[in-house]
N, C-alpha and C positions, 0 to 999 in steps of 0.2 A: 738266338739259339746258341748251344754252346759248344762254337767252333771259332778257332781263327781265324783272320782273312786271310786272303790270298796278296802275298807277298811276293818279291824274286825270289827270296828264298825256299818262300813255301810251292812257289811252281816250278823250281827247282828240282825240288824231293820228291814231287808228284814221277812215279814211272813212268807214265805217259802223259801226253797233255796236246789237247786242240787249242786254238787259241779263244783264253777268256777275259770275258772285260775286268776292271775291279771292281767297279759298283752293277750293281742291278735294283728291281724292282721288286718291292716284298709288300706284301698285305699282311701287318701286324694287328695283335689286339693291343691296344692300348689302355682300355679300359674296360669290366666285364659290361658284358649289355648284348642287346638284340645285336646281331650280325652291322647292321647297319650303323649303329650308333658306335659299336666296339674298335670295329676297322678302320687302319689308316694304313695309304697307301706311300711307301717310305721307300728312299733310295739309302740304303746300303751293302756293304761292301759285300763283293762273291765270296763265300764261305772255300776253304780248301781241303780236300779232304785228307785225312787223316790215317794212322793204320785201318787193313780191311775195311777203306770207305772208297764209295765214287763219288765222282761230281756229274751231276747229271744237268744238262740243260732241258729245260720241261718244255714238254709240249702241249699237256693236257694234265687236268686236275679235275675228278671226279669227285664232287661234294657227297657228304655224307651228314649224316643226322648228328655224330659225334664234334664236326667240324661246330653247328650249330652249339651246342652243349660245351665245346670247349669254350665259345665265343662269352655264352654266359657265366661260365666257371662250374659248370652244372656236372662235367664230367668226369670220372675216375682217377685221370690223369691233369695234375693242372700246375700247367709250367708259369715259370716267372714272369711277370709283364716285363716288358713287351714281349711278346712270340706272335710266328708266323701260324697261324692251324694248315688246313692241309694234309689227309693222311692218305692219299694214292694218284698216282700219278705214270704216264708214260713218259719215258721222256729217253733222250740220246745221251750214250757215256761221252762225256769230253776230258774228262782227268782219272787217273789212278791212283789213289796212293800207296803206302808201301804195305808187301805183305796182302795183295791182290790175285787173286787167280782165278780162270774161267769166264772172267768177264775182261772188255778189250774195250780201248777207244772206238768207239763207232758203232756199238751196238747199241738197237732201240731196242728199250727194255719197257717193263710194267713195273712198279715197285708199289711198297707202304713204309711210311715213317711219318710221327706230328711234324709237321715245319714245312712242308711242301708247298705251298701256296706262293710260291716266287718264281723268277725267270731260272734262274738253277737252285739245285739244291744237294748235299749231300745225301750219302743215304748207306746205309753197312753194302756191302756185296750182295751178301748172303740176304738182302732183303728183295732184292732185284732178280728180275730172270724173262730169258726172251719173251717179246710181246709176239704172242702169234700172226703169223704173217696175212693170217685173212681177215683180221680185225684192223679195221684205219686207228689211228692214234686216240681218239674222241671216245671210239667203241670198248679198245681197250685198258682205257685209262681208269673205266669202272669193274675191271675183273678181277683187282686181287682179293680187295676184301671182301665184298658182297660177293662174291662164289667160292672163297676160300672157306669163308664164313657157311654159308649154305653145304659146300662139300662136306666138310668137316661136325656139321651138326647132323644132316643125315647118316652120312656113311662112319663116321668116325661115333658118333654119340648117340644115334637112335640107330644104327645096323636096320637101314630102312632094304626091305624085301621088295623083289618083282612081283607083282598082285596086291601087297597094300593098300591101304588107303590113308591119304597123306591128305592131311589140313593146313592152309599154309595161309596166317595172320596178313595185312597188310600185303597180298598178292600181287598188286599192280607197284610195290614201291622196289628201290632198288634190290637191296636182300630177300623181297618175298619174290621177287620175280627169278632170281639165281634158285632160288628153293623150288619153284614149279616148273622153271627148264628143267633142272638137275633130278628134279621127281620124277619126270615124266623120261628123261635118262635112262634111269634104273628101271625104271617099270612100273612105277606109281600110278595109282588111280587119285586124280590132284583135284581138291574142292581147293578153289581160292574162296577167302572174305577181301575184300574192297570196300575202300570208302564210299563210293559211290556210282552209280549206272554206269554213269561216263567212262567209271574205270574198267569196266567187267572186262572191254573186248581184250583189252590189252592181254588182261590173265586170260582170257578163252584161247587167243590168240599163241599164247605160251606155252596151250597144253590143257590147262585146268577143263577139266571135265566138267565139273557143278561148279559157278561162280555163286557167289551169295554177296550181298548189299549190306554190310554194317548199321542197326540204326530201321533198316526196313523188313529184310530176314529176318526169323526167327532162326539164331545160327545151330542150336539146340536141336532141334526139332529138325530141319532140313538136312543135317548130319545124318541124325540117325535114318530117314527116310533115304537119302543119298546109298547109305549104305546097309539097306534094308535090316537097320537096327542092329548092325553090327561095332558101329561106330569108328572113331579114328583110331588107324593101328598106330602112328606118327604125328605128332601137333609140330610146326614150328611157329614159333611167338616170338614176334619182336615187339611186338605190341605191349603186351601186360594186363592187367587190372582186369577189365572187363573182359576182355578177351580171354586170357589165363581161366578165368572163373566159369566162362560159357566153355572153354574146351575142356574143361575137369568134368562136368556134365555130359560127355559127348567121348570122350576118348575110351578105346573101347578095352578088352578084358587084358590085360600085358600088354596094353598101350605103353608109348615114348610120349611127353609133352616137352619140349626142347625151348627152354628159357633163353632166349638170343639179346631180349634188350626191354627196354620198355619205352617206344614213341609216345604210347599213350597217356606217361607223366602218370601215371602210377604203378608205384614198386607191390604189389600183391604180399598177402602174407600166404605162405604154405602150409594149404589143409590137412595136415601130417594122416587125423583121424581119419580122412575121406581116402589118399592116397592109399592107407590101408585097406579098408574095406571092399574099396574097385579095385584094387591090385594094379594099381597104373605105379609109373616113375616118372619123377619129375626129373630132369635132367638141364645141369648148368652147359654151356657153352660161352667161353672168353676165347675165341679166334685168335686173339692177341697174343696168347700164353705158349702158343704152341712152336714159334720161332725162335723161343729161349728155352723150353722147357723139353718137346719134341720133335727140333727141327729135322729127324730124321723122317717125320711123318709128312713134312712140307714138300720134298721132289714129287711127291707118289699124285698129292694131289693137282699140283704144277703139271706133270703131265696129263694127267686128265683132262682138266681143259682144257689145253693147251689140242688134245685130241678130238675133242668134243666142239673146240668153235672151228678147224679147222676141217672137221666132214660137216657142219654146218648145224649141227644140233643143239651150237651152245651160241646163243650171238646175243649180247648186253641190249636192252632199249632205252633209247638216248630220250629224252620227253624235251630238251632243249639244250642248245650250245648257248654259252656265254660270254662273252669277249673278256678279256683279264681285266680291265677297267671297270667292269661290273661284277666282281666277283660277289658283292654285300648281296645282291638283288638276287645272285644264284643260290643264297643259305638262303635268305628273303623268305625264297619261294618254296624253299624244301624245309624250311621251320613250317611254312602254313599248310602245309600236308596236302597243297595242289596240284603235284608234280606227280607222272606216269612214268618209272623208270627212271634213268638218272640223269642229275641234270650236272653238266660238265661246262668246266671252264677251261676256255683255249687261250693257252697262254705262248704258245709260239705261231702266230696267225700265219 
């Protein structure tokens, strides 16, 4: 990644500083490929942070579907070999650099940035902000993206109402799960789709009012029955393809359909003609875009949850912890679409 080491010099300049070692433990790609095949686990140097950056010592690292996609080169953003993946994390300030403020040595924080997948890491300020204090390290080391993500597509891009009716793709996985708390939040009336029985309770469990089985539902049909042929006022898709094309059928008259991602491995083309005729919108959402683009819209949703998991209404489901040594086996598992919730790697045991 592209930073300096940490030098006397460079822990010099740092405004504050705990004491850090000069090498650490990074899981880099080294070569595109499945998680397993890509990763190597390498000793080098602690990175130092730099203007408006911290250094943070990690605690926990919440895998995402994109860490997957970065591994195979398959994603949006695609850094130089070698890089660390890795994009959210809790973890403790231990250095400041220069031109730092509201953030102090000693604060455990939440953050997102690609390269987080090591024993420390740098990270902007401004990407970082208090981990609520009712979430253990584990719990909220999967709350920036996947419910920043989720805030930001309902309230921010589909302006989801109290009495709705909210469809929400891949329900049991980590982003559809932040979608049917956060629906169920606001006031939503929440059908999850899941991949499978096994998954339902999770999403029932979350809120979701009518679960449906991917694959064994008729998601069409049970929609409009759910909502006595009303259909969906709100879709969130992270899915794509089939899913997109079953919720176009089913979303109901100035419905939202909220493009979040495509797990499904297939990009959809948009039925411009259909979109007319139903009078529905499709709507983009890049989570990404909005720390550079509307960071002023980032406090509002920070405190939100930040409110929400600490009266208990908002709390991440963890489907397994992984020790940092394993971290291949924890994409492994969230490439094979097995996994309920998020599965996190603990990287300060």
């Amino acid at each position: 990644m592209p930073h300096t080491n940490v030098t006397a010099d460079a822990r010099a300049a740092a405004t504050e500083s705990a004491p850090v070692p000069a090498e650490m433990r990074a899981w880099r790609v080294t070569a595109l490929g499945e998680p397993a095949d890509a990763l190597s686990l390498d000793r080098v140097p602690v990175p130092a942070p730099g203007a408006g950056e911290v250094l943070l010592k990690v605690a926990a690292v919440a895998a995402n579907f994109p860490d997957v996609l970065l591994c195979r080169g398959e994603y949006q953003v695609k850094p130089e070999l070698p890089f660390t993946p890795g994009i959210e994390l809790t973890g403790t300030v231990v250095a400041l650099g220069p031109d730092v403020s509201g953030v102090a040595v000693g604060d455990r924080v939440v953050g997102s940035k690609i390269g987080v997948l090591s024993e420390y890491a740098v990270v902007p300020a401004s990407d970082v902000w208090a981990a609520p204090a009712s979430l253990s390290d584990v719990e909220a080391s999967g709350l920036t993206v996947a419910y920043q993500t989720a805030w930001f597509g309902l309230h921010r891009r589909a302006s989801l109402r109290s009495g709705e009716w909210l469809l929400v793709h891949a329900a049991a996985g980590g982003v559809g799960l932040a979608a049917v708390q956060l629906g169920v939040a606001a006031g939503a009336r929440v059908v999850g789709v899941v991949g499978s029985e096994a998954k339902a309770a999770v999403a029932r469990e979350a809120g979701a009012e009518v679960v449906l089985v991917r694959g064994t539902d008729d998601i069409v049909a049970a929609v409009k029955a759910a909502t006595a042929g009303h259909g969906a006022d709100v879709v969130f898709d992270p899915v794509g393809g089939a899913a997109f094309d079953a919720s176009t059928k089913c979303v109901a008259f100035e419905g939202r359909i909220i493009v979040v991602g495509f797990a499904g491995g297939t990009i959809q083309a948009l039925p411009a003609g259909h979109v007319l005729v139903k009078n529905y919108s499709v709507v983009g959402l890049h989570w990404g875009l909005y720390p550079r683009v509307r960071p002023d819209l980032i406090d509002d949703a920070r405190a939100e949850l930040t409110r929400l998991a600490d009266e208990g209404t908002l709390r991440p489901v963890v489907d397994r912890v992984v020790p940092f040594d394993d971290a291949p086996a924890a994409l492994t598992a969230l490439a094979g679409g097995s996994t309920v919730g998020r599965v996190v790697i603990q990287v300060d045991a």
